[in-house]
Each structure stands twice: as C-alpha cells, then as structure tokens.
Backbone bond lengths (Angstrom), bond angles and torsions (degrees), N, CA, C in turn:
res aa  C-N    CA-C-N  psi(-1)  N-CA   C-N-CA  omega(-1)  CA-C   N-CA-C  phi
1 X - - - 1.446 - - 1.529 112.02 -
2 X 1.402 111.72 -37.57 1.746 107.06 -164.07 1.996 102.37 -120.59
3 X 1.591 95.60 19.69 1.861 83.70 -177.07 1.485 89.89 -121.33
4 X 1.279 121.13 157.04 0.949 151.32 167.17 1.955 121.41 -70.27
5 X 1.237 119.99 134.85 1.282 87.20 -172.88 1.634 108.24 -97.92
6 X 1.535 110.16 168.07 1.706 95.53 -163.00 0.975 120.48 -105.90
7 X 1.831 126.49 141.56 1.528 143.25 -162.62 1.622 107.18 10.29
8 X 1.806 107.65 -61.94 1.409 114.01 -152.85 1.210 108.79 -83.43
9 X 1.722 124.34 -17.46 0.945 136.02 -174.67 1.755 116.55 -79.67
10 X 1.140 108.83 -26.79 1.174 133.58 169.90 1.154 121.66 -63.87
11 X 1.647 119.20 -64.08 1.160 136.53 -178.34 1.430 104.69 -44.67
12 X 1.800 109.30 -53.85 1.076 111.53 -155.90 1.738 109.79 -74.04
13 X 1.288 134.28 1.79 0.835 136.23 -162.66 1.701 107.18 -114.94
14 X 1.265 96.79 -27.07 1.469 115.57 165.17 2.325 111.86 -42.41
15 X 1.915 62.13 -73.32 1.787 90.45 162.52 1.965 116.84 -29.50
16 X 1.418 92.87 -74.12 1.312 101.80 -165.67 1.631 110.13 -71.07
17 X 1.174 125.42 -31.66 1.670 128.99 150.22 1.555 111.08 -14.45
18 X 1.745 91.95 -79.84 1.665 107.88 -163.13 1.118 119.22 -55.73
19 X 2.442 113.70 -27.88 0.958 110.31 -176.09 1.726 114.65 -57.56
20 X 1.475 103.77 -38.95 1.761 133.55 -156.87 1.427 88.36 -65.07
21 X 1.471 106.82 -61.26 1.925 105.49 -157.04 1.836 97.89 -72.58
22 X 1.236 122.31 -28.56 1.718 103.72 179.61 1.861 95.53 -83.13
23 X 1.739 122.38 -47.84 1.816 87.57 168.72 0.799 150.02 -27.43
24 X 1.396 111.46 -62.34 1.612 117.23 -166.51 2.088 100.73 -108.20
25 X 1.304 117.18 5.79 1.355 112.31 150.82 1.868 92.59 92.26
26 X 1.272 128.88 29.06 1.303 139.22 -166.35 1.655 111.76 -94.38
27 X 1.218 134.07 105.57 1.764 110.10 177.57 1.178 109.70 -91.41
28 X 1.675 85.28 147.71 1.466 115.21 -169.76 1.859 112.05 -30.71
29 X 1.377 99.42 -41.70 1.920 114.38 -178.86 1.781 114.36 -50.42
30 X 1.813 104.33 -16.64 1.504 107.44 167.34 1.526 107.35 -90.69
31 X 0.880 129.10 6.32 1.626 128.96 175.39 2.117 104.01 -64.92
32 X 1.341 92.69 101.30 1.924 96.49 166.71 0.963 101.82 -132.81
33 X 1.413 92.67 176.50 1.429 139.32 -174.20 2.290 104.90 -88.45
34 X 2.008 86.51 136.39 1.631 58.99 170.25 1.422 140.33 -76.39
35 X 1.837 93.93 -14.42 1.745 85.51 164.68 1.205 115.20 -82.10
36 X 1.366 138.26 35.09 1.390 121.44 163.95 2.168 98.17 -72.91
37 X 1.495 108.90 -22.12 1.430 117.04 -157.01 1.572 109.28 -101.26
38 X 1.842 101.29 -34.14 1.274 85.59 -144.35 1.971 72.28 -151.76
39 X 1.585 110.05 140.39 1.268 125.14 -166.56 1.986 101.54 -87.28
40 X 1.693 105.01 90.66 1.273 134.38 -168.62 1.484 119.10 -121.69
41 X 1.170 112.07 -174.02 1.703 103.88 158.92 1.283 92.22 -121.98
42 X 1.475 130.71 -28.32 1.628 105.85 173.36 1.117 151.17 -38.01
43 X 1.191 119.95 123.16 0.831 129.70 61.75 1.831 100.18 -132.64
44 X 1.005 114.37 21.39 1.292 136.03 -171.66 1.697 132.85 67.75
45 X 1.111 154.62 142.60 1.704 137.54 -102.32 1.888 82.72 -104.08
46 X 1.147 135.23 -30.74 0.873 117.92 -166.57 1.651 115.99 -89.65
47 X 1.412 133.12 -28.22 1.415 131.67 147.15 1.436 103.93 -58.56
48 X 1.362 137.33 -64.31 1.680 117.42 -158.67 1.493 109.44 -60.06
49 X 1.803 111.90 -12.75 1.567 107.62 168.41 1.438 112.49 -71.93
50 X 1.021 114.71 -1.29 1.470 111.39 -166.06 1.742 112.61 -119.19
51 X 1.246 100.34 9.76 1.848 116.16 -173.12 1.523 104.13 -80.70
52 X 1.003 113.56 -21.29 1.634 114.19 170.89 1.979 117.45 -84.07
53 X 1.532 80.73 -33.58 2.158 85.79 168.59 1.698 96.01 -61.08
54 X 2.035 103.48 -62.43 1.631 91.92 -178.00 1.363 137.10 -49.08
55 X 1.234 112.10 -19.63 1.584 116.77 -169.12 2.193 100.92 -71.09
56 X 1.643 98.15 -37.83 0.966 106.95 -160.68 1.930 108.20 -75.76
57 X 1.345 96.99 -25.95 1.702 121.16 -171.35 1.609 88.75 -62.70
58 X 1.753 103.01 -57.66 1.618 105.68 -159.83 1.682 123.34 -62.04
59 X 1.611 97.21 -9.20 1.204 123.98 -151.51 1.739 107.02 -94.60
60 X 1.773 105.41 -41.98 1.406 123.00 149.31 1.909 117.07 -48.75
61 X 1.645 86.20 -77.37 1.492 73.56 170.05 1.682 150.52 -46.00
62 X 0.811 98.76 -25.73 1.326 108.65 173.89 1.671 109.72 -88.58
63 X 0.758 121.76 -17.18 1.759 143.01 165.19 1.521 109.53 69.61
C-alpha cells in the first residue's frame, strides 16, 4: 500500500505493458487497477497512483 515499486521493477512492467497493448492491439488508456473492477486493495494506493504515469510510459513506448 505505502511502497513504491523500484526503478527496475517499474521499467520492467512498463516493458511488459507495451509488449501486451501492441499484441493483442489493447491501448495503453485500458491499463487498470483491480479495484477499478473489483472491491480490493490492489494494486495498492501507491502504484494505482501511478497508473496514469504508466498509461503515459506505455504510450511512449510503444511510440
């Protein structure tokens, strides 16, 4: 809930996003949280604050 996840951990998820959203043809703007769906703490308050940086990361990457 209150840690941040770290540099590499990030990156790599960045990574694995862009791979998912250019596979299967998905934009980055469907990237959630599971409580956007379902009454959780996932993905915990300090990554789902940060799902709008990812949307934007995945959004670079993929160019």
């Amino acid at each position: 809930m209150t840690v941040e996840p770290p540099a590499a951990q990030w990156n790599a998820l960045i990574a694995m996003c862009a791979y998912v959203c250019t596979q299967y043809g998905i934009s980055p703007d469907e990237i959630k949280g599971h409580r956007d769906y379902y009454n959780t703490l996932c993905p915990g308050d300090k990554l789902y604050a940060k799902l709008p940086a990812l949307r934007t990361a995945v959004r670079t990457a993929i160019g």
